[in-house]
N, C-alpha and C positions, 0 to 999 in steps of 0.2 A: 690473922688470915690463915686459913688450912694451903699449905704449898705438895702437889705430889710430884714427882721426881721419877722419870721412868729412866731405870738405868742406877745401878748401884755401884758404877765403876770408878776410877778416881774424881772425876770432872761430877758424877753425881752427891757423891759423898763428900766430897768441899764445899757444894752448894749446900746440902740439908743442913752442914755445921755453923756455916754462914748463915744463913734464912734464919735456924734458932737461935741463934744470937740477936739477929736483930728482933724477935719475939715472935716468931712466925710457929705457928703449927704444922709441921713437916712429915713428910711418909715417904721414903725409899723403894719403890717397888724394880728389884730384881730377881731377873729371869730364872737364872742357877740355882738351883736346892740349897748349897751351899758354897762359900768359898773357899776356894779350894789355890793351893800354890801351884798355879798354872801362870805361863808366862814368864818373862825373864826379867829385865833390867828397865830402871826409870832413872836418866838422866836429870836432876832436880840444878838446873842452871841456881844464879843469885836472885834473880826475880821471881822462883815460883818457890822457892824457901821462904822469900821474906813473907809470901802470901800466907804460906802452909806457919809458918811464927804468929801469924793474926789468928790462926783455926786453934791455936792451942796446941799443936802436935809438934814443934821444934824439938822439946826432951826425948821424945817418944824418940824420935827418928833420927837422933845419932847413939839410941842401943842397938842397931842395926845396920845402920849405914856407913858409906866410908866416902872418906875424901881423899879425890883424888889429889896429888902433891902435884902436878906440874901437866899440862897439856904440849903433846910431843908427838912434830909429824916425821915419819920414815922415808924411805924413797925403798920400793919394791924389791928392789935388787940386790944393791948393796947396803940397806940398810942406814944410811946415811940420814942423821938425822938434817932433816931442814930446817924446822924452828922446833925450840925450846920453851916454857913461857910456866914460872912460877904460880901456882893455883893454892891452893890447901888456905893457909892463913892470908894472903897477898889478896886474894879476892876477896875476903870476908873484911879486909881495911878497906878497900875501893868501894867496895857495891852493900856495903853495910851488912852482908848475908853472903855464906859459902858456896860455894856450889859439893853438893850430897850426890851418891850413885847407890842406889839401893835397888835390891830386888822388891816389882812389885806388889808381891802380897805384902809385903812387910810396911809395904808405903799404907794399900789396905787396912791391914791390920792399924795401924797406929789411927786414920779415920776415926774405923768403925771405934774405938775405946771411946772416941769423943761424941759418943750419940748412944741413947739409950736402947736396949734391946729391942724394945717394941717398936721403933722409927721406921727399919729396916726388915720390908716384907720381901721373903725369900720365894721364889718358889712362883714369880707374879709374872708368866710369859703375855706378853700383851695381845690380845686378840683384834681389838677394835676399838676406836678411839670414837669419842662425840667430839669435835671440839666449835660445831655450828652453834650449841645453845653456851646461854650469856657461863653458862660455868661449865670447864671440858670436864669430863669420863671418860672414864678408858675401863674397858670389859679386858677381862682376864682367863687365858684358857682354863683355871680352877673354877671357871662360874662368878667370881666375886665381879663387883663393879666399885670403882671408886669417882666419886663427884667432888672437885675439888674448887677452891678460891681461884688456884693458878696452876699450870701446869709447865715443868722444864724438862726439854726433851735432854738431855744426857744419855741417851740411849745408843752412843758410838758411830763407826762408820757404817752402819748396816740398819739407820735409825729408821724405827717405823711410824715413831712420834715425824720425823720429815716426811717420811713418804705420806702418812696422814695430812700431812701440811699443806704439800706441795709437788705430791706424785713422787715417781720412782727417779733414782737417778742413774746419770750415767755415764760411770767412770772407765778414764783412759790408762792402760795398760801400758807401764816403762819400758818394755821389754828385760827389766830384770827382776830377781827373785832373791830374796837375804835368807839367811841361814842365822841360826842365835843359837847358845848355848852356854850353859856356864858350870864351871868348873874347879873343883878344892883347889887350891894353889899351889898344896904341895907335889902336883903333878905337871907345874910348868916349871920348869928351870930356864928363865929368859928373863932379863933383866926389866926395871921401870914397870915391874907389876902393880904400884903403889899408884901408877899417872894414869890419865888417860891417853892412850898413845893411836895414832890412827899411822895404818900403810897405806900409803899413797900406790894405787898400780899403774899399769902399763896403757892402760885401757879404759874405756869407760864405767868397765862392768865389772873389774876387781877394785873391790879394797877391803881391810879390813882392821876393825877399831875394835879395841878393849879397852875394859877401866874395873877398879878394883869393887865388889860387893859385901855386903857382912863384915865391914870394918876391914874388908882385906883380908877374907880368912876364901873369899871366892874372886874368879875373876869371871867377868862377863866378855865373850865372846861372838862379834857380829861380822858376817861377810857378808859378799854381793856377787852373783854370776849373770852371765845373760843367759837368759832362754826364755825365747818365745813359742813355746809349745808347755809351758806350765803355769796354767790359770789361775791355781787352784789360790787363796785368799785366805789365811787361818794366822793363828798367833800358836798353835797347840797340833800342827802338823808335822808327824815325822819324816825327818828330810834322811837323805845317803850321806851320812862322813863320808864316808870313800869319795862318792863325787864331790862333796866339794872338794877334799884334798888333790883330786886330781887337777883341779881347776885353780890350785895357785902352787904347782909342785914346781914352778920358775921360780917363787919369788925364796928371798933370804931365809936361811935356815934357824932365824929366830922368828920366824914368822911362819915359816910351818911346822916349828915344835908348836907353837898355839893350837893351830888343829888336830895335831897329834897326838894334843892331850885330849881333845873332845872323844866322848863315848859314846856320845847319839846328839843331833840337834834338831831343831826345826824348821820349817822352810815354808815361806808366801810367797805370793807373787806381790808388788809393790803397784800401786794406782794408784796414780793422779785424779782429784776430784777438785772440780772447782768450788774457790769461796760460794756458799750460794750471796747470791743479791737482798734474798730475805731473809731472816732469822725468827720472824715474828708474825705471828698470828693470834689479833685479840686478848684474849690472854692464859695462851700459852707462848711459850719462846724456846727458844734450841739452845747450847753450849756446848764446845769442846767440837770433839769428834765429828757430831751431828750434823755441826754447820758450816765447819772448815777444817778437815781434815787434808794433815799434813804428812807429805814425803820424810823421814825420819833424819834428813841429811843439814839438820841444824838442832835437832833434839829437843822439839817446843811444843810437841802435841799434848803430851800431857800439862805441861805449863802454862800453857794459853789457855785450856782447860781451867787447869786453878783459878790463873786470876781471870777466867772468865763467871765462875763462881762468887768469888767476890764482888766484883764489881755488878752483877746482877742484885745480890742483896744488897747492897749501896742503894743502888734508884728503886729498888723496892720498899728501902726504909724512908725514903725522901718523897716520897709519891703517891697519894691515897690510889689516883687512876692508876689500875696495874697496868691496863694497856697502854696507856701511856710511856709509865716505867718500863715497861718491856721495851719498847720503841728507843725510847731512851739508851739504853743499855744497849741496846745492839747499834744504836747510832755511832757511842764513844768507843766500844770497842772495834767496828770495822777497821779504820784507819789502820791501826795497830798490828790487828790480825791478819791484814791484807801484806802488810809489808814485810810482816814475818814468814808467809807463807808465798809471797814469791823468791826472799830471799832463799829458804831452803828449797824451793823447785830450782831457783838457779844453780844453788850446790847439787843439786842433783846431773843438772846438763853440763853445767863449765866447770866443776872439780875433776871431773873423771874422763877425760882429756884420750887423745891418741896421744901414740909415741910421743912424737915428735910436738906435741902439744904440752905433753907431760912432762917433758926435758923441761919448756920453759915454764912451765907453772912451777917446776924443784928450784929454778932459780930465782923466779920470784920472791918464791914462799924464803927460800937464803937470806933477799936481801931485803923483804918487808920485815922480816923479823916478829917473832907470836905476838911482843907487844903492842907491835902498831895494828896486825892483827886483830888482835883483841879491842883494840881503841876502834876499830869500825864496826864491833857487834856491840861497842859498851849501852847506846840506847834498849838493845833488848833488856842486860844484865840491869842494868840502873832503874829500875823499877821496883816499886813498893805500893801496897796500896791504900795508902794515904790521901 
């Protein structure tokens, strides 16, 4: 069966590895001339590694990657840590798979090695979609047309394979705005650069988390401010160092040597988008981004992603009826995806707490301790796709 793929981004590019595997005729159509190392950091939990080990790209992705040793929360101020919790090797015994922090082009890069040159049409901005007759098309601003067996939208949060679907959508505004950047190491002098360590702030609309990249030769760097007067929606927009440093010059002094080392970052605005209820149309279907895009305050969008790749060519290799398979697939993954994506909207509302909220969230976080922590997210980790 010929599969097209709109969208060459992570979520697109585990699907066409997957699809050829199980015998499928595949073609990658993205927008971008070329890829290019735009973007910053991919959190790769133990569940989207074991996925990305079935695609063949395990080797690839720890000549670049780094693991973090220990996940470790602060308190704003005095720096105090609140939980502690062993990661690097302790999670690769528990959940059978590490948890990886890489930058991601590099996640890309490793992909694209595992799909032949000609899979992956560059340069393929989507114009218009057919998807009313028995096989979808999709016209392309170069003039080209492709007619395919099946069509998966991978095409992110901005998908026009959805909006072909099921009209526009329309997403609700956090009132806050994250800031990214990342940085040589050898310009932070602040301890547990090896861990993933997150500052807990005062407020709802500070915090900030880092974790090591490139084996630890980089570290990545993510904040959060409020402002409701900045719309703007980019992964590749350049944000003010200055402002954000003004906007956590309260907190601990190992916590603002991290932005001290920034040279420039960048800055969106954050939107909530609901799961949609459908995923599926005949036979085309959505994945990742496209069809439930996530608030980044559990680190699952790219991972739901994955193993929403897989488990799509699962019921496509079991299933002559694709529309069927497609139905299928979006049936077993909602549950899953639902539950991951209200948990991270609720780290988003009740982690970042007032004052006086935030005192007792530091004492909680004290005496629940990372492990038992960890023992309430172990259903996401404990997954493989088997």
């Amino acid at each position: 069966m010929k599969i097209g793929s709109n969208g060459g981004g992570i979520g697109g590019l585990a699907a066409a590895i997957a699809l050829r595997q199980a015998g499928h005729e595949v073609e990658v159509y993205e927008q971008a001339s070329d890829y290019r190392r735009v973007g910053a950091d991919i959190n790769l939990t133990p569940n989207a590694v074991a996925a990305l080990k079935s695609l063949g790209v395990f080797d690839d992705l720890q000549e670049t990657a780094a693991r973090p040793s220990h996940r470790i929360s602060r308190t704003w101020d005095t720096g105090e840590e609140t939980s502690r919790l062993e990661m690097a090797n302790a999670a690769e015994e528990k959940y059978g798979a590490p948890q990886l922090t890489i930058h991601r082009a590099d996640l890309l890069q490793a992909l694209r090695r595992q799909l032949p040159d000609d899979v992956i049409k560059l340069g393929y901005r989507i114009e218009a979609l057919d998807l009313n007759s028995e096989r979808p098309s999709v016209r392309f601003a170069n003039g080209e047309t492709r007619t395919v067996d099946a069509l998966v939208g991978a095409d992110g949060i901005h998908s026009p394979t959805r909006t072909a679907m099921f009209g526009p959508e329309h997403p609700q505004f956090t009132g806050l705005v994250s800031y990214r950047a990342v940085v040589d190491r050898s310009k932070i002098n602040v301890p547990n650069l090896d861990a993933f360590t997150k500052w807990w702030g005062p407020t709802p609309d500070l915090q900030i988390v880092t974790f090591p990249l490139n084996r630890g030769r980089e570290t990545f760097i993510f904040a959060t401010t409020a402002q409701d007067d900045w719309r703007h929606e980019s992964w590749t927009m350049e944000g003010d160092v200055e402002e954000l440093r003004r906007a956590y010059a309260g907190f601990h002094p190992e916590a603002r040597a991290l932005l001290d080392a920034c040279d420039s970052v960048t800055k969106s605005a954050l939107y909530i988008r609901e799961p949609l209820p459908q995923w599926s149309l005949g036979r085309t279907t959505l994945l990742g981004d496209a069809c439930h895009p996530m608030v980044p305050f559990m680190a699952q969008g790219a991972c739901m992603a994955i193993e929403d790749a897989i488990v799509l060519a699962g019921h496509l290799a079991d299933n002559d009826n694709t529309a069927e398979a497609m139905r299928q697939y979006e049936a077993s993954r909602k549950p899953r995806v639902s539950a991951v994506w209200q948990l991270s909207a609720n780290n988003g509302r009740g982690y970042h707490l007032g004052p006086a909220l935030g005192r007792v969230r530091d004492v909680m976080l004290r005496a629940a301790g990372g492990t038992r922590i960890l023992a309430r997210q172990s259903w996401i980790y404990d997954w493989s796709p088997t």
